[in-house]
C-alpha positions as CSV (number, residue, x, y, z in Angstrom):
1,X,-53.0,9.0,36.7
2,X,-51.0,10.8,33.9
3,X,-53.3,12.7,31.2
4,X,-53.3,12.1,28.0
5,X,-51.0,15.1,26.7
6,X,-48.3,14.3,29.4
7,X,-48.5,10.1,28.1
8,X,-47.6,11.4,24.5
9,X,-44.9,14.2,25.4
10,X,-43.3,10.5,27.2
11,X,-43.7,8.5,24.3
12,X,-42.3,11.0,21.6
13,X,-39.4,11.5,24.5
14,X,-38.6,7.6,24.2
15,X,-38.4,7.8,20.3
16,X,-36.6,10.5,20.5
17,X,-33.7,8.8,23.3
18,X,-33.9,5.7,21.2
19,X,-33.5,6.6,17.7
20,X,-30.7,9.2,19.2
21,X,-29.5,5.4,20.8
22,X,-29.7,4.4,17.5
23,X,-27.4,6.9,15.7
24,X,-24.7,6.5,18.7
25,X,-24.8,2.6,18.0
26,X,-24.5,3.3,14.3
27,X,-22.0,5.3,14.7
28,X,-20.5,3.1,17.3
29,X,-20.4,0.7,14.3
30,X,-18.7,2.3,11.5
31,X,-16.0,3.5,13.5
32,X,-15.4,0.0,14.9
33,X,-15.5,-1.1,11.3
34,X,-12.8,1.6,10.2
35,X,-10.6,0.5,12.9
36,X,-10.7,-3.3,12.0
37,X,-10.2,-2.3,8.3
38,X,-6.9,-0.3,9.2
39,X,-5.7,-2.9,11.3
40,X,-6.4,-5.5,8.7
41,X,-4.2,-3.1,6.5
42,X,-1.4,-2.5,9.0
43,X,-1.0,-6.1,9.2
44,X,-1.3,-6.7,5.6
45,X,1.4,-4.3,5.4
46,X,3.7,-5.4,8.1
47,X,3.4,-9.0,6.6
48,X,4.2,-7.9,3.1
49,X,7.0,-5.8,4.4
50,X,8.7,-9.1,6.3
51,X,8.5,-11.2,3.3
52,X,10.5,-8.8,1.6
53,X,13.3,-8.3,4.4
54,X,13.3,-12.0,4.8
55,X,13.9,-12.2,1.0
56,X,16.6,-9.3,1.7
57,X,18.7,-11.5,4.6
58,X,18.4,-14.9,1.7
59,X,20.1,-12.8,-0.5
60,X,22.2,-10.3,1.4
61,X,24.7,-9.6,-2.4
62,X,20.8,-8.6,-4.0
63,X,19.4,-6.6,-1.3
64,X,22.9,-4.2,-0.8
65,X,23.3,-3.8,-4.2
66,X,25.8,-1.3,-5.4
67,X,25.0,1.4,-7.6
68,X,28.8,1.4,-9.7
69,X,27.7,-2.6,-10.3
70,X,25.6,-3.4,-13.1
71,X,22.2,-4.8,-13.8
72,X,22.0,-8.4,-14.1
73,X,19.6,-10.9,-14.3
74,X,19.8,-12.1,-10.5
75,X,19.5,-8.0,-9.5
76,X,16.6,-7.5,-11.7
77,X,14.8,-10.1,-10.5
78,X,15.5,-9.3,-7.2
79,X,14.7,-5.5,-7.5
80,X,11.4,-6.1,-9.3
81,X,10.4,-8.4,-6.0
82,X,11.6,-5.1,-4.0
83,X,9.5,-2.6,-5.9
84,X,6.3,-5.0,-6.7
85,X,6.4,-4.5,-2.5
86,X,6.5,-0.9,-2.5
87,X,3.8,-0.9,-5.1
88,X,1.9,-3.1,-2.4
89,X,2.5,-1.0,0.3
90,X,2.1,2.1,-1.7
91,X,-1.6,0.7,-2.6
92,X,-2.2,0.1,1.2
93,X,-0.9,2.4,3.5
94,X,1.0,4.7,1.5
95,X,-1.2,7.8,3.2
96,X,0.8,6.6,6.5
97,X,4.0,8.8,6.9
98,X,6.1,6.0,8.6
99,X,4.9,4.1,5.9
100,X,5.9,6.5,2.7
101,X,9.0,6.4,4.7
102,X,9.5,2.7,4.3
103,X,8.5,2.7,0.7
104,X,10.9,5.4,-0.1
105,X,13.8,3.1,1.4
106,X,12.9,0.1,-0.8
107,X,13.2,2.8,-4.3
108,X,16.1,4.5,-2.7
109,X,17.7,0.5,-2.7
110,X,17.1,0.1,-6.1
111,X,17.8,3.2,-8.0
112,X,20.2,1.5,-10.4
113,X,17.5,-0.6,-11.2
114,X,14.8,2.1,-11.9
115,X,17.7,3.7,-14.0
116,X,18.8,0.8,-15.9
117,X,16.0,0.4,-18.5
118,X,14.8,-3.0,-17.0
119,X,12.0,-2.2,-15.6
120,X,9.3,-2.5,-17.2
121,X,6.8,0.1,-16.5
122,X,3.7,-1.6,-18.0
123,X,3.9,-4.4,-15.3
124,X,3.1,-1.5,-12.6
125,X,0.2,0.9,-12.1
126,X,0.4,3.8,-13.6
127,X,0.4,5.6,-10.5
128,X,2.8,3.8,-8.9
129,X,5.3,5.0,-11.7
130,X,4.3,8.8,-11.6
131,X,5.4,8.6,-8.0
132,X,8.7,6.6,-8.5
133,X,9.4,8.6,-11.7
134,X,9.2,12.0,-8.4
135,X,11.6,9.9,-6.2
136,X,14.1,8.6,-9.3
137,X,14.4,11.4,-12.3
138,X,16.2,8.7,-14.3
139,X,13.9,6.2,-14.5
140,X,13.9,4.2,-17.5
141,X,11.5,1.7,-19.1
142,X,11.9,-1.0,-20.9
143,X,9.8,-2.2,-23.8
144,X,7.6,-4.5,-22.8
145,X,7.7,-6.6,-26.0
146,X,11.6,-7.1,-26.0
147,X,10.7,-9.8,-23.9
148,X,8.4,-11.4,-26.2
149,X,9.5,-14.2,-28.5
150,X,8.5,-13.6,-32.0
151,X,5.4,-14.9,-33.6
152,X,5.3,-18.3,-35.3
């Protein structure tokens, strides 16, 4: 029979192995988590990205917009849907490099946009426009209450 000394040295052992089982499975957990969370953002991403290609190929004139054209209503439209996406995919994944590189495609498009003084910069966060005001040094914005129709 096992003394008393050699019954408690077991015992403490078998805490010891489970609560080390139970940091593993912790662990285990949160890293699981993480990995569903980035998924669930990849996809977001991916599915955010493919509504605005699938808006590109509908409007084909919009999306290959020249820089020499102007600004017009149809464009502007069009080119706020194209940067509301980067700002979406800027908020999710922007810390992915393939990602960044996507983003910077969809501001590159619509440069004469950014420089047209259409966009209205209060509509975006704040964020968002410090970094497209580092990819386009001619951004311009527009005043928010142009828009507005006068008090009656």
């Amino acid at each position: 029979m096992l003394s008393g000394a050699t019954l408690q040295l077991i015992a403490v052992l078998v805490t010891m192995v489970t609560a080390a089982g139970s940091v593993c499975a912790l662990i285990w957990g949160v890293w699981t988590y993480r990995r569903g969370a980035d998924a669930q953002l990849q996809l977001l991403a991916f599915a955010t990205l493919q509504r605005y290609l699938d808006h590109a190929v509908d409007h084909p004139d919009l999306a290959s917009w020249n820089a020499s054209q102007s600004v017009d209503t149809r464009y502007a439209w069009f080119a706020a849907q194209a940067l509301t996406t980067a700002q979406t995919l800027w908020l999710l994944v922007a810390r992915h490099p393939t990602w960044q590189r996507s983003i910077n495609a969809i501001v590159r498009q619509h440069q004469p946009y950014l420089e047209s003084g259409q966009f209205v910069c209060d509509d975006f966060d704040p964020d968002f426009v410090a970094f497209l005001r580092t990819r386009c040094s001619g951004l311009k914005c527009a005043d928010p209450s142009a828009d507005r129709a006068p008090a009656q």
